[in-house]
C-alpha positions in Angstrom: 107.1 122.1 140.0 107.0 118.1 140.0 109.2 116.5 137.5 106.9 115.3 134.4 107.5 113.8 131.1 107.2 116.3 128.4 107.1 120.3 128.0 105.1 120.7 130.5 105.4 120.2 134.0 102.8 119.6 136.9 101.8 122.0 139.6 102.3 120.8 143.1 99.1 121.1 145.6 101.1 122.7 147.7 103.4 125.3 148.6 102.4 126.0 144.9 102.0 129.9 145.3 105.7 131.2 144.2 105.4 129.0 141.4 102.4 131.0 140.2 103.3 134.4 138.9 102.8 136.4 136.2 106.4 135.6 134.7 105.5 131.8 135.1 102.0 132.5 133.1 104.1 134.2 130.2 106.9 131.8 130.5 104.7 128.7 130.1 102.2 130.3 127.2 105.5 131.1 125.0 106.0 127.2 125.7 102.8 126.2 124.8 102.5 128.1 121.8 105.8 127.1 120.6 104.8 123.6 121.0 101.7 124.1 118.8 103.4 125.6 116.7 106.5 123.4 115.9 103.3 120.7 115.5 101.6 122.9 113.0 104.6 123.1 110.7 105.2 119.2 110.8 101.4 119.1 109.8 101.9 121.7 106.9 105.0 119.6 105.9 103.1 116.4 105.9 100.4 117.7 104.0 102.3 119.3 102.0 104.3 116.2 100.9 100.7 114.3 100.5 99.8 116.5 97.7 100.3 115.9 93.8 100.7 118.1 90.6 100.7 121.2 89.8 100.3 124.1 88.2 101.5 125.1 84.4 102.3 128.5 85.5 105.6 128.4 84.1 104.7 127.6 80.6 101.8 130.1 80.8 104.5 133.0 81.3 105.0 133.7 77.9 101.2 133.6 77.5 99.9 135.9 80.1 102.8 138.4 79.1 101.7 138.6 75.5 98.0 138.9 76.8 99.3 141.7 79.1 100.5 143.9 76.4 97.6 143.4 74.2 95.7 145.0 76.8 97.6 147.6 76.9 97.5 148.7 73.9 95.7 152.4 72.7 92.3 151.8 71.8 91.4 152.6 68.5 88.5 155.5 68.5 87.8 155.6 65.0 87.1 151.8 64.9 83.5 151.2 64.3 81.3 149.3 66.9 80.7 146.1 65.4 77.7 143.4 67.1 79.1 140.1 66.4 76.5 137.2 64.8 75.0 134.1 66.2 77.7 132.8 63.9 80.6 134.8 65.7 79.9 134.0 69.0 80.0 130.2 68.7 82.9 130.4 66.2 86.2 129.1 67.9 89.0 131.3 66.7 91.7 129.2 64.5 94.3 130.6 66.7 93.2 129.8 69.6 95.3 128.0 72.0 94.8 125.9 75.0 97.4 125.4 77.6 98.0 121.9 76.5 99.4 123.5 73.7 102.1 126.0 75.5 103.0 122.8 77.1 103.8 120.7 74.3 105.4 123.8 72.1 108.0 124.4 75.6 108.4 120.5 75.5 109.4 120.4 72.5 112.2 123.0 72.8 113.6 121.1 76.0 117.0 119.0 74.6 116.6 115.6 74.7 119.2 113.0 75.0 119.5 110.2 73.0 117.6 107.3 72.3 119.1 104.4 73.9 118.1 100.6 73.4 116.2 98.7 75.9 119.0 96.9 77.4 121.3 100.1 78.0 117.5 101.6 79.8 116.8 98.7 81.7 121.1 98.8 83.0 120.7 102.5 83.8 118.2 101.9 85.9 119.2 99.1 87.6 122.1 100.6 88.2 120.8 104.5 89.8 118.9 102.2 92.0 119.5 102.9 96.3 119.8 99.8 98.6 115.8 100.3 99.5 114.8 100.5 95.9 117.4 97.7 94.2 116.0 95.2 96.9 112.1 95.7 96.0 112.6 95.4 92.9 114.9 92.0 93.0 112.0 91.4 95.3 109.6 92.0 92.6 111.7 90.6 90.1 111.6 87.2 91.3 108.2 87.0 92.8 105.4 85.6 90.8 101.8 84.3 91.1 101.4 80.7 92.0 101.1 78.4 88.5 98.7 75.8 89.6 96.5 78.5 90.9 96.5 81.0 88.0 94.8 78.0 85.8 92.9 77.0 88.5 91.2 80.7 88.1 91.5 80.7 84.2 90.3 77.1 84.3 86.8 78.4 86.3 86.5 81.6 84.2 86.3 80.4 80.8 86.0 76.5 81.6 88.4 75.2 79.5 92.2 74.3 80.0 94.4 77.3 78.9 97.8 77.2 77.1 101.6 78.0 78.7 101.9 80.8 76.9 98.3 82.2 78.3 99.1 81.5 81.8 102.9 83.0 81.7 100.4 86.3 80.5 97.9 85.6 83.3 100.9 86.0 86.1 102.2 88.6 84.5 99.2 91.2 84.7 98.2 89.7 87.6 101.2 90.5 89.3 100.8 94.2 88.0 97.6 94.4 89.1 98.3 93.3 92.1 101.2 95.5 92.4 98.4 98.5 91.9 96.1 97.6 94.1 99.2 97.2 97.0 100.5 100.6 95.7 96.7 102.4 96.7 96.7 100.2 99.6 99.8 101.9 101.1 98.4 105.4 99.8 95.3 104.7 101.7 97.4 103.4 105.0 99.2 107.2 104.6 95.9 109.3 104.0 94.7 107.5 107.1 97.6 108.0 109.1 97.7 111.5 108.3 93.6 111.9 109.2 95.0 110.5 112.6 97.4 113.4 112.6 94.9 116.0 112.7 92.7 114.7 114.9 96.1 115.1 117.7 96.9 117.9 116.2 93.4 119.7 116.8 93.5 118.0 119.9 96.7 119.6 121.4 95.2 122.7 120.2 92.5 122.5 122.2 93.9 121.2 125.4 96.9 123.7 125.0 94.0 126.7 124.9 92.4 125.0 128.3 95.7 124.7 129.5 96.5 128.3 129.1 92.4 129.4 130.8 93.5 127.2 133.9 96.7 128.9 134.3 95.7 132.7 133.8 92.9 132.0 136.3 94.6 130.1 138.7 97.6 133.1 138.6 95.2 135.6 138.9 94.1 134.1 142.4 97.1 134.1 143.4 98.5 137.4 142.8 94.9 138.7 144.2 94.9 141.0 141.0 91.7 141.3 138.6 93.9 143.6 136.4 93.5 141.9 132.9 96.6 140.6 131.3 97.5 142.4 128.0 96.6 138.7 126.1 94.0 136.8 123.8 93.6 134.3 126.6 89.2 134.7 128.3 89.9 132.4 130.9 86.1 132.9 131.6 85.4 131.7 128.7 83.4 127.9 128.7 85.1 124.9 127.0 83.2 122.8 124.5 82.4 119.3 124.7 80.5 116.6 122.9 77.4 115.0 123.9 78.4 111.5 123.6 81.8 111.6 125.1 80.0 111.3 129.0 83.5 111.0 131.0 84.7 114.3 129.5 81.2 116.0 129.7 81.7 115.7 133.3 85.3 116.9 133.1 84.7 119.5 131.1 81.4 120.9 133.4 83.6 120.9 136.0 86.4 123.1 135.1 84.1 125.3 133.4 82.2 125.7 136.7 85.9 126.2 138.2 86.6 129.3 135.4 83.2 131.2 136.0 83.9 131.3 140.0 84.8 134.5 141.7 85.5 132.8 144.9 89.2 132.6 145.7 89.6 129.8 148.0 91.9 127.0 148.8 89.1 124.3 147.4 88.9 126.7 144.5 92.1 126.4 143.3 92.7 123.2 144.0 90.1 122.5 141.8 92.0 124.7 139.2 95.3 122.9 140.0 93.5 119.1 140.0 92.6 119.9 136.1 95.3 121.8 135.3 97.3 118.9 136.1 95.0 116.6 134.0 95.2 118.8 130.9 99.3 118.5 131.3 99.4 114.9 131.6 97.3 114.5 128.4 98.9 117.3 127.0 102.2 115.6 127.3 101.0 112.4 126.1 99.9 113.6 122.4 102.1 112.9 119.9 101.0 114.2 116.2 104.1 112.3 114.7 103.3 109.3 112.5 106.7 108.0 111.7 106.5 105.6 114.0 104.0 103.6 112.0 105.5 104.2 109.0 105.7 100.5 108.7 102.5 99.2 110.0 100.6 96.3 108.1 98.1 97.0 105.8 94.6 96.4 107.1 91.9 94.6 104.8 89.9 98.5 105.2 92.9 99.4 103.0 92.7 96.9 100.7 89.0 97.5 100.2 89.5 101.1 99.7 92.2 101.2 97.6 90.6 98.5 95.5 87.4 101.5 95.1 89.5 103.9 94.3 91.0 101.7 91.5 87.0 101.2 90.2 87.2 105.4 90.6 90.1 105.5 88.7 90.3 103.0 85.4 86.2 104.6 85.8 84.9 101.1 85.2 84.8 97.4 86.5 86.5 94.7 85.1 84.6 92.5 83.1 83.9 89.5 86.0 80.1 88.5 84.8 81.5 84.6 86.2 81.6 86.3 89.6 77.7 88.3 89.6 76.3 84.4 90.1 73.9 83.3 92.8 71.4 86.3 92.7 73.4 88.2 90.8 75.5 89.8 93.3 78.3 88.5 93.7 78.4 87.7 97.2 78.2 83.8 96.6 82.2 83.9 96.4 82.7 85.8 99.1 
């Protein structure tokens, strides 16, 4: 086979029949499914890390245990049956308890250390800080909102001048807040890099099940055996495509024309090698990483989704009625 970058290498137009045999087939599905398959774990893993919380499973053990053996407890026969009331059923037990409660009851028996002033907090963390983390925050330290242009605002707002003390306030929160809304901004950037993920990811996996359909049939051919190999792989079996995407309509027609034919001829195969030979040079060139644009700018889409997200999350809007002028929209000041 040709040289090629990646796992998978090209089939040559000719003198290609030694190449094809049944230990190749086997040989280069155990690569292609161990390709997907070191992708699907870095997918899990990136997933995995993307997701927050959790579960209170380990202060409901002591709950659940209790509840366990209450069931099995002997039943009483000579109990009477009693119908509860109207009254009953909408009573909430007084010792009832919620899992908020198990949570603050086992966080109350965790030891705590001692209380320590302000100064001593703000020097143990300064000092626990890595090289990455003690440089944003000098960063952040030092960085503030530009003076004349914080009055300028609270100047417009509430049309009158506004005191030092005020405006010192002013940069504050608006540093914060800004802060937030950069914080969501880079989550966004992440969610979206990981939606880019699995779309290659679902792409490999469907070039690397084409892949596999072009080399069964082509091997097949060339062994001049129609004895089915003891796999999952229905290389007659049609590949899907979407109507919009014209260039790989075609493609994909093609190729499935190639799979249904029972003619084993030189133009035949060739056929089979020309798109097996495509499917490996795209198959090559997907990459599901995303580390490599793990510090790409933040686009204004991320700043305008992150800054929903915040309306989603405080679950209101800022009181701006200065900005709903000129028809009452807002869009006067944008």
């Amino acid at each position: 086979m040709s040289e090629n970058e990646g796992p998978l290498d090209l089939i040559p137009t000719v003198n290609y029949p030694p190449l094809l045999t049944n230990a190749n087939y086997l040989s280069t599905k155990q690569m292609i499914d161990q390709v997907v398959s070191e992708d699907q774990e870095y997918v899990s893993w990136k997933l995995k890390s993307m997701r927050t919380g959790g579960t209170m499973n380990s202060y409901m053990q002591d709950f659940l245990r209790k509840t366990k053996e209450n069931n099995n407890l002997p039943m009483d026969s000579s109990a009477e049956d009693h119908s509860p009331s109207e009254d009953e059923i909408n009573h909430v037990p007084r010792n009832i308890c919620f899992p908020r409660d198990f949570y603050e009851e086992a966080l109350q028996k965790v030891p705590r250390p001692r209380e320590i002033s302000q100064d001593e907090q703000f020097k143990l963390l300064v000092t626990n800080l890595d090289e990455q983390q003690t440089n944003r925050f000098e960063v952040f330290h030092r960085t503030s909102l530009n003076k004349t242009q914080v009055k300028k605002i609270a100047g417009m707002v509430i049309n009158q001048s506004v005191t030092e003390n005020i405006r010192v306030f002013l940069q504050a929160i608006g540093k914060l807040y800004a802060g937030e809304i950069i914080e969501l901004a880079l989550d966004v950037r992440q969610k979206w890099l990981d939606g880019r993920m699995m779309i290659e990811f679902d792409r490999r996996k469907s070039v690397a099940k084409r892949l596999k359909k072009y080399l069964k049939k082509l091997t097949k051919f060339v062994e001049g055996s129609n004895d089915d190999h003891e796999d999952s792989v229905d290389e007659t079996e049609s590949d899907l495509y979407f109507d919009d995407e014209e260039d790989q309509m075609v493609l994909v027609e093609q190729g499935n024309k190639l799979l249904k034919s029972e003619k084993n001829s030189p133009e035949i195969r060739l056929g089979l090698i020309n798109q097996y030979n495509k499917l490996v040079k795209e198959f090559n060139t997907i990459d599901v990483s995303v580390e490599k644009y793990a510090n790409s700018p933040i686009l204004p889409e991320h700043i305008r989704e992150a800054w929903r997200l915040y309306q989603l999350q405080s679950d209101t809007l800022p009181a701006a009625q200065w900005r709903t002028q000129g028809e009452g929209n807002g869009w006067m000041f944008r």
